[in-house]
PAKOLDO-610424 format. One line per 8 residues: number of its first residue (from 1); their letters; for each residue x, y, z of C-alpha. Coordinates in Angstrom, 3 decimals. Layout:
NUM = A = X,Y,Z  ...
//
This chain:
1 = XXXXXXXX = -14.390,1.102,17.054  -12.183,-1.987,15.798  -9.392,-0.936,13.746  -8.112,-1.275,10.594  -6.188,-4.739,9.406  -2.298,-4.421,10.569  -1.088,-6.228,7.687  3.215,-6.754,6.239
9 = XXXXXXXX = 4.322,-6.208,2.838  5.574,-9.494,2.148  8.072,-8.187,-0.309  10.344,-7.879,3.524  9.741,-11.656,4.083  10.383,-12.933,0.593  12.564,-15.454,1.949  9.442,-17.264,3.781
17 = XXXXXXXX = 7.025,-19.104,1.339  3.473,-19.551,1.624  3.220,-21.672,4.849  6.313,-20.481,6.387  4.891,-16.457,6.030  1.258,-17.238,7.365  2.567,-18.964,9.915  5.561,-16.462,10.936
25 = XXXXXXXX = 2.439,-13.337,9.852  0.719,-15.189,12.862  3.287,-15.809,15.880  3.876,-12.311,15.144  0.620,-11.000,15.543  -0.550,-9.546,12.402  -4.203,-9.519,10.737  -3.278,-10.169,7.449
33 = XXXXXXXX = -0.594,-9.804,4.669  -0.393,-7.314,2.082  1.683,-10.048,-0.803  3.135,-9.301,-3.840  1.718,-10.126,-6.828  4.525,-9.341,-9.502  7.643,-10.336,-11.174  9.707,-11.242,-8.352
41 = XXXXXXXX = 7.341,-11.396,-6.197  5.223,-14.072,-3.898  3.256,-14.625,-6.660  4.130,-14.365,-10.697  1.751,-12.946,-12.907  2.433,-16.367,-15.463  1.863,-18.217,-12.507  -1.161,-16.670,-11.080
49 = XXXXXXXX = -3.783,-19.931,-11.404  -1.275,-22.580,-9.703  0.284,-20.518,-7.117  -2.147,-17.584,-6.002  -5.010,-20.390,-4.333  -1.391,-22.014,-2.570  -0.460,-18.403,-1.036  -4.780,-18.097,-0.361
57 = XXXXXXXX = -4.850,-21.742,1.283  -1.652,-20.879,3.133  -2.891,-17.574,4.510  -6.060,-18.288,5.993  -5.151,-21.235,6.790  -3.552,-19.452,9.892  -6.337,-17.286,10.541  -5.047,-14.572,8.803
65 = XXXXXXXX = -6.851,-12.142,5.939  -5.064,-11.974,2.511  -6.115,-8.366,2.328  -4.444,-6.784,-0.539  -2.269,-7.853,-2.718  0.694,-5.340,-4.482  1.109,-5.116,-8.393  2.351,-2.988,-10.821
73 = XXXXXXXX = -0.517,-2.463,-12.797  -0.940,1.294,-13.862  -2.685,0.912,-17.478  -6.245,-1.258,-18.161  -4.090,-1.982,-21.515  -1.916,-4.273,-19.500  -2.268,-8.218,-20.916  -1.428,-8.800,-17.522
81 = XXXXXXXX = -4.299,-6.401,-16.067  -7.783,-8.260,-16.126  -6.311,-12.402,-14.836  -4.615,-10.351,-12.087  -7.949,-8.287,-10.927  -10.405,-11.210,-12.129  -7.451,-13.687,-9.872  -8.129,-11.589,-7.071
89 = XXXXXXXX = -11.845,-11.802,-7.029  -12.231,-15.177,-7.471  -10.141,-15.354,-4.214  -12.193,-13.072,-2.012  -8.924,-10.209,-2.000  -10.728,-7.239,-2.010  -7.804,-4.452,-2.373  -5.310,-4.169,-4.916
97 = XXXXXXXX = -2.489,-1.701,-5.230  -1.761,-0.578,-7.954  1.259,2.385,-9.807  4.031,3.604,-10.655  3.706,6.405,-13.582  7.055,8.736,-13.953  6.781,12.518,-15.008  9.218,12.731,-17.797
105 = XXXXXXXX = 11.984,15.600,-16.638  11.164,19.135,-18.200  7.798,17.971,-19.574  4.945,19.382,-18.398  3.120,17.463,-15.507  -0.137,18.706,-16.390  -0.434,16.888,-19.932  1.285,13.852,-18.554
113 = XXXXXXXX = -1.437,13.815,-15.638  -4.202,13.634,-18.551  -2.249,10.386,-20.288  -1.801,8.509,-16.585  -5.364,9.286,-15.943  -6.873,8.021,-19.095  -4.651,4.591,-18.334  -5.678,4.174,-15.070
121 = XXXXXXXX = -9.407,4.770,-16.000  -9.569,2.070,-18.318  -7.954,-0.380,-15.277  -10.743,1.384,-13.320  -13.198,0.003,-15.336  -11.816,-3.455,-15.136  -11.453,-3.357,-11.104  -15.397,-2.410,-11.609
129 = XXXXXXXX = -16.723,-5.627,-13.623  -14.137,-7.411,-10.780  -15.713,-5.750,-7.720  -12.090,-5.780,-6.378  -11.004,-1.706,-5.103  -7.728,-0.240,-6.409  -5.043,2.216,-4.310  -2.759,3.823,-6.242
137 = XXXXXXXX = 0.745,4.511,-4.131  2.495,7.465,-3.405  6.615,7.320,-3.482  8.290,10.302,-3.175  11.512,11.625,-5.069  12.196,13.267,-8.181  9.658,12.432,-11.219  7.399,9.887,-9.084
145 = XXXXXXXX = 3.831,10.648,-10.271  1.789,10.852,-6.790  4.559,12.344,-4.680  3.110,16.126,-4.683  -0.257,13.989,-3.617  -2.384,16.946,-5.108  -2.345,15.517,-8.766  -3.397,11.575,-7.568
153 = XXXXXXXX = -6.082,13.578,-6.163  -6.466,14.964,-9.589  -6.708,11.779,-11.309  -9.095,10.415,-8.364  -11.780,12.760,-8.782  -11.677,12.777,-12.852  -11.609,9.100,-13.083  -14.738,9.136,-10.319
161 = XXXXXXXX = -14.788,5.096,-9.719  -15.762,4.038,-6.348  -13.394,1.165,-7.096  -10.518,3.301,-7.481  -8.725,5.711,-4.706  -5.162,5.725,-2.629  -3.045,3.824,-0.740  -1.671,6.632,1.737
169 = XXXXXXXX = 1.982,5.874,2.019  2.668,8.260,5.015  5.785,7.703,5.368  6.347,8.903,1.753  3.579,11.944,2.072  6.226,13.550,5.003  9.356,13.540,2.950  7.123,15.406,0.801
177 = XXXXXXXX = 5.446,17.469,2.831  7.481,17.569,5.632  6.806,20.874,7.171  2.974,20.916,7.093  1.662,19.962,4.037  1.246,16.207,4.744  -1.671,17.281,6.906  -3.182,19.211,3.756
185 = XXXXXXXX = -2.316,16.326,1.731  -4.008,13.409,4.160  -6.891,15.748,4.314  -7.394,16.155,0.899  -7.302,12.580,-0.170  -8.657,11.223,3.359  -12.283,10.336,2.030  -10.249,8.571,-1.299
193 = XXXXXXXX = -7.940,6.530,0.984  -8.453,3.069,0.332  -5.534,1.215,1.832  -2.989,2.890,3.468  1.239,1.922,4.383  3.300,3.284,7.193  7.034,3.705,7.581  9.189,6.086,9.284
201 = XXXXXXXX = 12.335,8.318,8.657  14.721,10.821,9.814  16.420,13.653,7.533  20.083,13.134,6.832  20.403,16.905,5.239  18.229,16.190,2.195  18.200,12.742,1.854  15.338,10.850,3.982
209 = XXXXXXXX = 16.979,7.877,6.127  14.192,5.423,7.026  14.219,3.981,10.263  11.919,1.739,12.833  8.387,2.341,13.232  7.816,5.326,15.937  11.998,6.871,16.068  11.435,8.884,13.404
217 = XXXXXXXX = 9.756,12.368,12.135  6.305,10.945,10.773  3.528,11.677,12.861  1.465,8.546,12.106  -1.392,8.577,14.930  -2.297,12.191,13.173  -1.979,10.838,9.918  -4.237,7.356,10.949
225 = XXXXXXXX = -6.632,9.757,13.131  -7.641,12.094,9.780  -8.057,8.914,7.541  -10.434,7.218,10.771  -12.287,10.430,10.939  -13.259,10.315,7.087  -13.890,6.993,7.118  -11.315,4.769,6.534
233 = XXXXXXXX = -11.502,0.673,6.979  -8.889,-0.777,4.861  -6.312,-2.515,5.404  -2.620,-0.575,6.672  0.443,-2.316,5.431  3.648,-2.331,7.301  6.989,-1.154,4.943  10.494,-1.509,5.987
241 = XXXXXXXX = 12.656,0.454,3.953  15.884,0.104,6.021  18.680,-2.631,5.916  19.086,-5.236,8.915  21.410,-7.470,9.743  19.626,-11.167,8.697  16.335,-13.114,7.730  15.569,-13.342,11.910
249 = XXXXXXXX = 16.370,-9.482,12.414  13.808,-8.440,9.343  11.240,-10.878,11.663  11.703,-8.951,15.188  11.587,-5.682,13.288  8.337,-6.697,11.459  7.040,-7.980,15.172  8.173,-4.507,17.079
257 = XXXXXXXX = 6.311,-2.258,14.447  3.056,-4.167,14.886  2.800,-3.377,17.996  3.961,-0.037,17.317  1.178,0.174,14.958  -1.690,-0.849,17.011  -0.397,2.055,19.630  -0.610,4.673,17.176
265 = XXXXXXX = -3.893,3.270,16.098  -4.956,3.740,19.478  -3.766,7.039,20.034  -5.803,7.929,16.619  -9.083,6.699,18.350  -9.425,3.042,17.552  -10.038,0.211,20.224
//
């Protein structure tokens, strides 16, 4: 069985524009590119209709699939919400991540849950009339909605779009579930995992330090072997959340963990 699209977060080469990334994406052996599609980003949202088809042109120009691109959508109610998902069909992208609700400190999670889910649902609906799927991430740390993974599977099943699941941050799901519970986690959400981003860390006492692809604690074959077993097609987006020394160094890292990648893909059962 093929595997799933090795892709880059292109917020890690946002020194490279359009031609230079699809063409560096491609000596480096990537699929595709996971680019940003918000302020600061590849791509503006007040700029999405002259510089979106540029990135699109750029990208498969190369060869290379513009898989997904990353926004910070999290409410339908967003003016920004419908050009970005309607932008994104129009250019054949079919996965969009989406985020980034807070849990107010003391509150209780449980009404907040039913607010995030109601504002999600109604960008839901607009990713339906789009036909374009939506991931919501997972960060973990204090008051990040998605970081105990059990209430994004909440809001997944209560919102019940088939346009509308997770992008499986792994990396993320073991600093919160370090000890075990990642595997509970993956295997809860695994048949609702829509895109999915790796990384890799070590613990410094508490604190997560994130390091290379494959020297650290997260077990990603496991992880990519319980999302192949339900399923899972989409594209996997490589995240870099540690400092290097120049432009060039951030390039051989991003090289290195693809073909990191495609050995834990391997190991997990894909060809």
């Amino acid at each position: 069985m093929k595997g799933p699209l090795v892709c880059v977060f292109s917020k890690h080469l946002q020194f490279l524009d359009y031609a230079q990334l699809a063409k560096k994406c491609k000596e480096l052996g990537l699929d595709g590119i996971d680019l940003t599609a918000r302020e600061g980003g590849h791509v503006a949202p007040d700029k999405l209709d002259s510089d979106l088809p540029k990135a699109v042109e750029a990208i498969r120009g190369e060869g290379l699939e513009l898989a997904m691109i990353t926004t910070r959508l999290n409410n339908g109610a967003d003016p920004d919400a419908r050009p970005i998902l309607e932008a994104a069909a129009k250019h054949g992208v079919p996965y969009v991540r989406v985020g980034g609700h807070m849990y107010k400190e003391g509150a209780n999670p449980i009404e907040q849950l039913a607010k995030f889910t109601e504002e999600i649902r109604s960008l839901a609906k607009i990713a339906e009339d789009c036909g374009v799927t939506l991931g919501y991430h997972n960060h973990s740390g204090y008051e990040n909605f998605a970081g105990p993974i059990w209430d994004l599977y909440r809001m997944i099943e209560e919102v019940a779009s088939p346009r509308f699941g997770s992008n499986f941050d792994a990396g993320h799901a073991v600093v919160e579930g370090g000890f075990g519970a990642y595997r509970t986690n993956a295997l809860l959400l695994a048949s609702h995992i829509k895109m999915m981003a790796v990384k890799d860390f070590v613990w410094e006492k508490k604190t997560p330090k994130w390091v290379p692809l494959g020297q650290g604690v997260v077990p990603t074959a496991e992880i990519l072997k319980i999302a192949r077993e339900a399923g899972f097609a989409g594209p996997i987006s490589l995240h870099f959340e540690y400092k290097v020394a120049s432009n060039d160094a951030m390039l051989e890292e991003v090289g290195k963990a693809a073909v990191t990648l495609r050995a834990e893909m391997k190991q997990a059962g894909w060809v």
